[in-house]
GUSE-659448 format. One record per residue (C-alpha): x, y, z; residue number from 1; residue in three letters; chain. Coordinates in nm, 2 decimals, m for minus. Each point is the difference from the previous one (the first is absolute). Layout:
REM GUSE-659448
REC      px      py      pz    k    r  c
REC       X       Y       Z  NUM  ALA  A
...
REM end
This chain:
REM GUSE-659448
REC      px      py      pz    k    r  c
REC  m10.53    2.84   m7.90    1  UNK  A
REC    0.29   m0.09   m0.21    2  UNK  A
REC    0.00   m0.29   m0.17    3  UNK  A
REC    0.18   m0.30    0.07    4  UNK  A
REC    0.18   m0.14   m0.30    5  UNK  A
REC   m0.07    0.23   m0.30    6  UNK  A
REC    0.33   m0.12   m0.14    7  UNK  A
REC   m0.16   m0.33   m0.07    8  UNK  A
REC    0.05   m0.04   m0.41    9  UNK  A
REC   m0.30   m0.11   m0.15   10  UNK  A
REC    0.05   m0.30   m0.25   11  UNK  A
REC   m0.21    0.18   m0.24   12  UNK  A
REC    0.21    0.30    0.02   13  UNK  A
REC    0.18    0.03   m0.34   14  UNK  A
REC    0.27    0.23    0.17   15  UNK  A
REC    0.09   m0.35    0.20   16  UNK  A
REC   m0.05   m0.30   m0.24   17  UNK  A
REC    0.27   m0.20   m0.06   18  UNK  A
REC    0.17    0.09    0.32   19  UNK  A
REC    0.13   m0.21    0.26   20  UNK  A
REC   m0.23    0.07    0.31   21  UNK  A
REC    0.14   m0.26    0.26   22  UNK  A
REC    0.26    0.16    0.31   23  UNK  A
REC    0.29   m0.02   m0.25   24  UNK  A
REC   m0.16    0.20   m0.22   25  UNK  A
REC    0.25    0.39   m0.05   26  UNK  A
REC   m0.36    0.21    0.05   27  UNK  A
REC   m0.08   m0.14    0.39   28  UNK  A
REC   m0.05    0.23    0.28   29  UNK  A
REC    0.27   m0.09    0.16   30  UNK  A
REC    0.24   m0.03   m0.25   31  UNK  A
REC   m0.07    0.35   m0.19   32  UNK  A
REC    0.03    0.17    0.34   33  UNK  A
REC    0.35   m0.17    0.12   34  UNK  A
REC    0.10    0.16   m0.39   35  UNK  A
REC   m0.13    0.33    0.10   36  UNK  A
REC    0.15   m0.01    0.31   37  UNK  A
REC    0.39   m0.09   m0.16   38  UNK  A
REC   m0.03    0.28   m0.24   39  UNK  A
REC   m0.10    0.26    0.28   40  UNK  A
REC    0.24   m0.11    0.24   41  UNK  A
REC    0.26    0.07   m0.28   42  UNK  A
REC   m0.12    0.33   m0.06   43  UNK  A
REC    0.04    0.04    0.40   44  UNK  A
REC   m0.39    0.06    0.09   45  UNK  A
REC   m0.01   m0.04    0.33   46  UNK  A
REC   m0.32   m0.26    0.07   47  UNK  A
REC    0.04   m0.15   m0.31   48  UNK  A
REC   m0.23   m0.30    0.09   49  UNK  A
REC   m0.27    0.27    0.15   50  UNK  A
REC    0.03    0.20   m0.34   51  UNK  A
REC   m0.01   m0.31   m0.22   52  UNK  A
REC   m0.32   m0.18    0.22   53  UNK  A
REC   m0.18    0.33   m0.01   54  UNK  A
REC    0.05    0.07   m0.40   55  UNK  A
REC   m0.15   m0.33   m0.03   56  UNK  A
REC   m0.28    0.08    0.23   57  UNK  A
REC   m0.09    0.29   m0.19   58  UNK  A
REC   m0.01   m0.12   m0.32   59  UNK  A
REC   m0.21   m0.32    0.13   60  UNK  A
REC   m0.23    0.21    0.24   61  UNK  A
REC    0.06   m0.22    0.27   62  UNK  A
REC    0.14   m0.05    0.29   63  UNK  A
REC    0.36   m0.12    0.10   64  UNK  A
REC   m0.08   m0.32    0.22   65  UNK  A
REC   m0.06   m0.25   m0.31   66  UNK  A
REC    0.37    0.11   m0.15   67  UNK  A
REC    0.11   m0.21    0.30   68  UNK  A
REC   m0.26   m0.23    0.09   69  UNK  A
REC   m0.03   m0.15   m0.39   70  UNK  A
REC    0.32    0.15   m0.18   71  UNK  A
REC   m0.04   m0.28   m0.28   72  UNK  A
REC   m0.31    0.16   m0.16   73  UNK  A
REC    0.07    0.10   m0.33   74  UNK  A
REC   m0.03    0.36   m0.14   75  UNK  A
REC   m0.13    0.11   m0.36   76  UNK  A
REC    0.22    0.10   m0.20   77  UNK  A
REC   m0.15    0.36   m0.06   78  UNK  A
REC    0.07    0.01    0.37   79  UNK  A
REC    0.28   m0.10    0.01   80  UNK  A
REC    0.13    0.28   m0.27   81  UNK  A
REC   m0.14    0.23    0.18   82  UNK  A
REC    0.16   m0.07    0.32   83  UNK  A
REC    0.39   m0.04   m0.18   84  UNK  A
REC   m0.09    0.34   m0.13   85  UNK  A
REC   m0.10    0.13    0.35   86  UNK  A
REC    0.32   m0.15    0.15   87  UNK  A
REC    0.23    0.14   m0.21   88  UNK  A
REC   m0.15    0.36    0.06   89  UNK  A
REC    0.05   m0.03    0.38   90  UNK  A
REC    0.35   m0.10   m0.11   91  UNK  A
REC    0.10    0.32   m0.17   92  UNK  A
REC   m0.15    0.12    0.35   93  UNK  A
REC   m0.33    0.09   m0.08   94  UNK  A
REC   m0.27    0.06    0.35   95  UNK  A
REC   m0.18   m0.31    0.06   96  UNK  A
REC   m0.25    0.26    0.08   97  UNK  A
REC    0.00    0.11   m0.44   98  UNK  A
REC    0.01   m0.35   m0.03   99  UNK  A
REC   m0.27   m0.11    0.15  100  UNK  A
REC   m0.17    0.32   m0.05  101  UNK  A
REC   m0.12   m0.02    0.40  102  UNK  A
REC    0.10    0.18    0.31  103  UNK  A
REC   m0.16    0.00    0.33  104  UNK  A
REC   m0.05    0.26    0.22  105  UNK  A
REC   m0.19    0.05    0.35  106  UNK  A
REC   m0.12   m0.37   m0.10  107  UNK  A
REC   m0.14    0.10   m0.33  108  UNK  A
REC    0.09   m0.12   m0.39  109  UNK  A
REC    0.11    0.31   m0.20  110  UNK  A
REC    0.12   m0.06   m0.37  111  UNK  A
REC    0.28    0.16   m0.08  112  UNK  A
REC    0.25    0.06   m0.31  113  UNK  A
REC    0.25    0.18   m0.07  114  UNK  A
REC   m0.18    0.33   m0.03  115  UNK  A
REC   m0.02   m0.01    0.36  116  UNK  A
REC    0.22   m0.03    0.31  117  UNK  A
REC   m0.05   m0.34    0.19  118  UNK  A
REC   m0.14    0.08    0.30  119  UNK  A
REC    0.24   m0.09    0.33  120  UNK  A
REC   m0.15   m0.13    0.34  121  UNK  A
REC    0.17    0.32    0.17  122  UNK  A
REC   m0.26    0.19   m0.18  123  UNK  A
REC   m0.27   m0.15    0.21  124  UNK  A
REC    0.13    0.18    0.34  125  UNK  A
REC   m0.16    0.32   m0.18  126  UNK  A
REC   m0.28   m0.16   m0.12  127  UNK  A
REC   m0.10   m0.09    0.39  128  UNK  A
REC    0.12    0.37    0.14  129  UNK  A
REC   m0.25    0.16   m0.20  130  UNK  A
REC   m0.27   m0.26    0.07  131  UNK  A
REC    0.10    0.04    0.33  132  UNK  A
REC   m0.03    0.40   m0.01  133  UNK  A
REC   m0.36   m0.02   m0.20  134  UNK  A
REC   m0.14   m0.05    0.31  135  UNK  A
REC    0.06    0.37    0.14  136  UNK  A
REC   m0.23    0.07   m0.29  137  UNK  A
REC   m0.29   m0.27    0.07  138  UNK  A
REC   m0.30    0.25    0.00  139  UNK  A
REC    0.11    0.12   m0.31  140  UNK  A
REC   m0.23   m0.12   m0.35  141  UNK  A
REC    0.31    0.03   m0.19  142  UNK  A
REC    0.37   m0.03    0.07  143  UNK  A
REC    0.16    0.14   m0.32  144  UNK  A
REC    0.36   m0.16   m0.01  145  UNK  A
REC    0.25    0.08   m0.26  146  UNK  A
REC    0.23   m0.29   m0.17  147  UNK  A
REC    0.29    0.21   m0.17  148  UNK  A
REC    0.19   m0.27   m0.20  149  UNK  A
REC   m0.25   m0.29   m0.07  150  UNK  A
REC    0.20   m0.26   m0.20  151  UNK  A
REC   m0.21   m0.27    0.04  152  UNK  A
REC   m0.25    0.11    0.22  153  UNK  A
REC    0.09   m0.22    0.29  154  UNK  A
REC   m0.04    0.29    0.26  155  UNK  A
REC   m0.28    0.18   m0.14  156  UNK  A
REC   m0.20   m0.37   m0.03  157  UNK  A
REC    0.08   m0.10    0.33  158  UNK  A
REC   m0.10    0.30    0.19  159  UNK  A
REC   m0.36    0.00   m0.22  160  UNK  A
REC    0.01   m0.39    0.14  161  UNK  A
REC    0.02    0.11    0.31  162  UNK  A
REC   m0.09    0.34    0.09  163  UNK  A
REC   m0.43   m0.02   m0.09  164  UNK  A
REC   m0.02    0.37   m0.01  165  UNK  A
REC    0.33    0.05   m0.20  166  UNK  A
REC   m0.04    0.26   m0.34  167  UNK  A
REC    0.33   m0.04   m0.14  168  UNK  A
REC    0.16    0.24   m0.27  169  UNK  A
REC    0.28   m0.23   m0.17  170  UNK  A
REC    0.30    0.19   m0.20  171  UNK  A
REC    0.26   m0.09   m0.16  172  UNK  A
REC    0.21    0.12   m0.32  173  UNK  A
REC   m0.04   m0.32   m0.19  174  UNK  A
REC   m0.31   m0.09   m0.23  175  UNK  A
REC    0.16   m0.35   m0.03  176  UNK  A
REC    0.01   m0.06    0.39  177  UNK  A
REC   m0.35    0.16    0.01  178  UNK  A
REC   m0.11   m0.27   m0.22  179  UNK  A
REC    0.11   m0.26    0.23  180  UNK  A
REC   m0.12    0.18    0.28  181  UNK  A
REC   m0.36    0.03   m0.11  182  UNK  A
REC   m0.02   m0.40   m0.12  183  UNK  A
REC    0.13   m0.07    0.38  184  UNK  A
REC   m0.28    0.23    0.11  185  UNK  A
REC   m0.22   m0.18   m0.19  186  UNK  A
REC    0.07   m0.33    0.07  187  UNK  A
REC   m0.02    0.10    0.41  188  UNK  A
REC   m0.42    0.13   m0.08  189  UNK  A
REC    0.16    0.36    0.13  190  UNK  A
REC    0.02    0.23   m0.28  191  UNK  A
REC   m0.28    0.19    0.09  192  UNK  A
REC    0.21    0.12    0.30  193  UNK  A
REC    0.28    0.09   m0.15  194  UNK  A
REC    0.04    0.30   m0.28  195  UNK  A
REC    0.32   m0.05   m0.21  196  UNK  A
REC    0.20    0.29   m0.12  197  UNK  A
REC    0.31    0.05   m0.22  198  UNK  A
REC    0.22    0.29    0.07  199  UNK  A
REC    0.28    0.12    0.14  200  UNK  A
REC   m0.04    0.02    0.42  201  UNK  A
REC   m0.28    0.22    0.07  202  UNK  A
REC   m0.05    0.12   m0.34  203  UNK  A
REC   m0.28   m0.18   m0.10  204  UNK  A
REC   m0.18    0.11    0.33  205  UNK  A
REC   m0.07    0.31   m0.09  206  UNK  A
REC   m0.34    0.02   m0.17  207  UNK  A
REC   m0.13   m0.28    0.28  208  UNK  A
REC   m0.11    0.26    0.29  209  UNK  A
REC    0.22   m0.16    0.26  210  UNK  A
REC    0.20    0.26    0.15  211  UNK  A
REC    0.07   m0.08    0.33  212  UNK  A
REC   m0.23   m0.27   m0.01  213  UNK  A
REC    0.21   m0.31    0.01  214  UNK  A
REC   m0.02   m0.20    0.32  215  UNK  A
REC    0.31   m0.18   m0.08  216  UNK  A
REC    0.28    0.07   m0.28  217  UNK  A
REC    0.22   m0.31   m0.06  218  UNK  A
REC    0.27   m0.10   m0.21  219  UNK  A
REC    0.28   m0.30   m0.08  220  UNK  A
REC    0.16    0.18   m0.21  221  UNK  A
REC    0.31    0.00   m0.25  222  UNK  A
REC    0.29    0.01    0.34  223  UNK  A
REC    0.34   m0.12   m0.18  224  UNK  A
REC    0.23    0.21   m0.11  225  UNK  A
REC    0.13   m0.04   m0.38  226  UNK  A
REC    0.34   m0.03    0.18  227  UNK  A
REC   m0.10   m0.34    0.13  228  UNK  A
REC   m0.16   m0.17   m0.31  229  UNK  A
REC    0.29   m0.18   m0.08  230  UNK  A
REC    0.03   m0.19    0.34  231  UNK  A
REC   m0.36   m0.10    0.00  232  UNK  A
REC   m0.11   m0.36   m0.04  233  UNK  A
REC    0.00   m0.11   m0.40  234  UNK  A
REC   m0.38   m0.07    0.04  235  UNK  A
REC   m0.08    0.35    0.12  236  UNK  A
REC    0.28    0.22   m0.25  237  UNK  A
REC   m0.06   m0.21   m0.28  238  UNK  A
REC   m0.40   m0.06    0.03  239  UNK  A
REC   m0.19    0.24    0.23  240  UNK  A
REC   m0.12    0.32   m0.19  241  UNK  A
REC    0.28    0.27    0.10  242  UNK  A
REC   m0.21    0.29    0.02  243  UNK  A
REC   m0.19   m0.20    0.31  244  UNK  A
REC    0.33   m0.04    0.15  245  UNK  A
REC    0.25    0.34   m0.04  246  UNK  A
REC   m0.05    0.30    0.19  247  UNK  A
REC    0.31    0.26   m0.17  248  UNK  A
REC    0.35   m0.06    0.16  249  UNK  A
REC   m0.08    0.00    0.35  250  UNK  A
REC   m0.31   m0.24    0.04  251  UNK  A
REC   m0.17    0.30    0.11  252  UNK  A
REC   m0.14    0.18   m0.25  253  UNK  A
REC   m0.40   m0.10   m0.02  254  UNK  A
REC    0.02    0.04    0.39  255  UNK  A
REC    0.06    0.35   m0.05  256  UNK  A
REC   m0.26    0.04   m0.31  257  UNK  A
REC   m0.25   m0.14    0.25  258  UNK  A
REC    0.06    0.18    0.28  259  UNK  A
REC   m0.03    0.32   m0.22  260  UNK  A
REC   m0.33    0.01   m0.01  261  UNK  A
REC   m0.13   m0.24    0.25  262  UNK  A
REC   m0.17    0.32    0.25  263  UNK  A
REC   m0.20    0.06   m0.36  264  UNK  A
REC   m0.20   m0.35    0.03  265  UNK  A
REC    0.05   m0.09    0.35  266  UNK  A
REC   m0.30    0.08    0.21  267  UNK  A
REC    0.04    0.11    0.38  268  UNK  A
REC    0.14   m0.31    0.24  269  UNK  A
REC    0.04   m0.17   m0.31  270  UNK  A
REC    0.29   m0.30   m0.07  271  UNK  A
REC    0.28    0.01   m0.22  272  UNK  A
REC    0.13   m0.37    0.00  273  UNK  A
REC    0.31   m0.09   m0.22  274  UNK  A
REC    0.21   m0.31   m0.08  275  UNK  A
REC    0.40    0.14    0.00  276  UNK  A
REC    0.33   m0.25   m0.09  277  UNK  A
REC    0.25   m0.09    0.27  278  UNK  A
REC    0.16    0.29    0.16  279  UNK  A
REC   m0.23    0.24   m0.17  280  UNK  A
REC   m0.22    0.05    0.35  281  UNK  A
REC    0.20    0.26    0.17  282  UNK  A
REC    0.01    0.20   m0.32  283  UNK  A
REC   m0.36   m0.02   m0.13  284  UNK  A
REC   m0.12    0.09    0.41  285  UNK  A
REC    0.24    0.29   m0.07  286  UNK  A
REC   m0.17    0.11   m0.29  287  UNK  A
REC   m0.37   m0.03    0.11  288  UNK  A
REC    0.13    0.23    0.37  289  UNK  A
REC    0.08    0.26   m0.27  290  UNK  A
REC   m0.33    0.03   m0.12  291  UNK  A
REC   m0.08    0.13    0.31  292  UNK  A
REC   m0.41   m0.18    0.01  293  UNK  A
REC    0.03   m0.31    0.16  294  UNK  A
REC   m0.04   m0.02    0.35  295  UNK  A
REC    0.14   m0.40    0.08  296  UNK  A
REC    0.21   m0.18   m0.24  297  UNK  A
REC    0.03   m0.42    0.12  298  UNK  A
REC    0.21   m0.29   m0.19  299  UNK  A
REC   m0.12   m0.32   m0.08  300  UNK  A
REC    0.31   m0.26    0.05  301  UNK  A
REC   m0.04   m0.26   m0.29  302  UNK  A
REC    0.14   m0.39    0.04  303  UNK  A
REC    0.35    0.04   m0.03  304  UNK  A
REC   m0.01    0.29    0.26  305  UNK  A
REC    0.01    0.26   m0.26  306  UNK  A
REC   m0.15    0.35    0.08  307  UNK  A
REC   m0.30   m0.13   m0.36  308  UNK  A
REC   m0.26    0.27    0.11  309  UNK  A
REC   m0.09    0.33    0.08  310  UNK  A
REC   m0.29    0.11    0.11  311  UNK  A
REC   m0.06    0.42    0.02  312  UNK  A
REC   m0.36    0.16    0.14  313  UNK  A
REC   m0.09    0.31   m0.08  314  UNK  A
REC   m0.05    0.29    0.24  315  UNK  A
REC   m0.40    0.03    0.06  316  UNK  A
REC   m0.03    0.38   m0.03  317  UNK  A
REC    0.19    0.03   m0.39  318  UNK  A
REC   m0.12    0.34    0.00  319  UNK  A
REC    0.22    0.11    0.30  320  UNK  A
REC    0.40    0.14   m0.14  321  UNK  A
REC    0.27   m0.20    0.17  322  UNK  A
REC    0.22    0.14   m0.21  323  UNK  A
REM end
């Protein structure tokens, strides 16, 4: 449990001697967070007061309700250096997310930084299809699923979470999101479940034995084109890795690379499930009819009513040529 007031200074604390600690005091709760919340309203955050009570709530690791239940209660000094310094990075529209170095995701805490992409709520609709589909493949003592496109691990970790027999190959192109990746996995107790590769795609498969083995192959991958970097939000141009978000001019791209070789890893009645952008459905449903070896191809609608996932099962004789 949190505690309560951690932003108590202590009168023997040298960082706070001298200081004024009554309600007038500049460092109180209250007043250091109606500051914050001036300075990010100028820089046109949207829920400045959120961003500026949950700064404070990070640095203090506590919860939010004393900020308004005793907003007189002073703040150290150290603290409260920190917490200018935090502000003004969310001003210059830095995530909350890098900030706080804290994302959650199917209601677990994943740090993240900005070697990884923050991981969006959307992402958890594909997260519960392939729980969802595992069960076609109870009586099995392994379910080998392949993550193509870690980041932070926030797909791979959930489905070890809740998938018991789950053997998860994890891939992605970047040692640095690796990194992150394996201390989430840690942190969750399930790195035994889950083997973490670095590669490009199905590259680093190849000396595992898993040819047309895998129960599931699933990806969020890179699904904007480089034409539409400059409309994006400043948070995600300016501070989400680029290689986790680009996929060549049309958005497309890594769809295709997967779809390549996915009848080399895919075993018979097997599921392809895939996250795709807004209006990008039609075309990636498109692409996996050409293959020509999946037998029924659903969508997953996400909040907004957006076409967020596509789910693709293999035919269950792969040695028969529908070519």
């Amino acid at each position: 449990m949190k505690p309560s007031f951690p932003f108590v200074s202590n009168p023997n604390d040298k960082s706070t001697k001298g200081e004024n600690t009554t309600s007038k005091t500049k460092n109180t709760v209250g007043n250091i967070i109606q500051w914050a919340t001036r300075e990010l309203q100028r820089s046109g955050i949207d829920t400045p007061r959120l961003d500026a009570e949950v700064i404070l709530s990070h640095l203090l690791n506590c919860d939010r309700i004393p900020f308004h239940t005793h907003p007189d209660k002073p703040v150290q000094r150290i603290i409260a250096s920190r917490y200018k310094k935090a502000v003004q990075r969310r001003a210059k529209r830095v995530p909350l997310q890098y900030i706080t170095n804290h994302a959650e995701f199917m209601s677990l805490d994943f740090y993240v930084d900005e070697r990884v992409l923050i991981p969006r709520p959307e992402t958890e609709l594909l997260v519960e299809a392939v729980i969802k589909k595992a069960k076609y493949f109870i009586h099995e003592n392994e379910i080998v699923i392949i993550d193509i496109g870690v980041g932070s691990g926030n797909i791979a970790i959930s489905l070890a979470k809740n998938i018991s027999a789950a053997g998860i190959i994890a891939i992605d192109i970047s040692p640095e999101a690796l990194d992150v990746a394996k201390m989430n996995a840690q942190k969750h107790h399930v790195q035994e479940k889950i083997t973490f590769l670095c590669g490009n795609i199905y590259e680093p498969l190849q000396p595992c034995g898993i040819k047309t083995k895998a129960h599931f192959i699933v990806s969020n991958p890179p699904y904007i084109a480089s034409t539409e970097l400059s409309g994006l939000q400043q948070e995600v141009r300016d501070y989400e890795p680029y290689t986790a978000l680009i996929s060549g001019n049309s958005g497309l791209e890594m769809f295709e690379r997967i779809l390549a070789e996915t009848n080399s890893w895919l075993r018979p009645a097997g599921f392809l499930i895939l996250e795709v952008a807004e209006k990008q459905a039609r075309q990636v449903i498109k692409m996996i009819k050409k293959t020509n070896i999946f037998t029924s191809i659903q969508r997953i609608k996400d909040y907004q009513n957006i076409s967020r996932i596509i789910i693709a099962q293999r035919e269950s004789n792969i040695g028969q040529d529908r070519n």
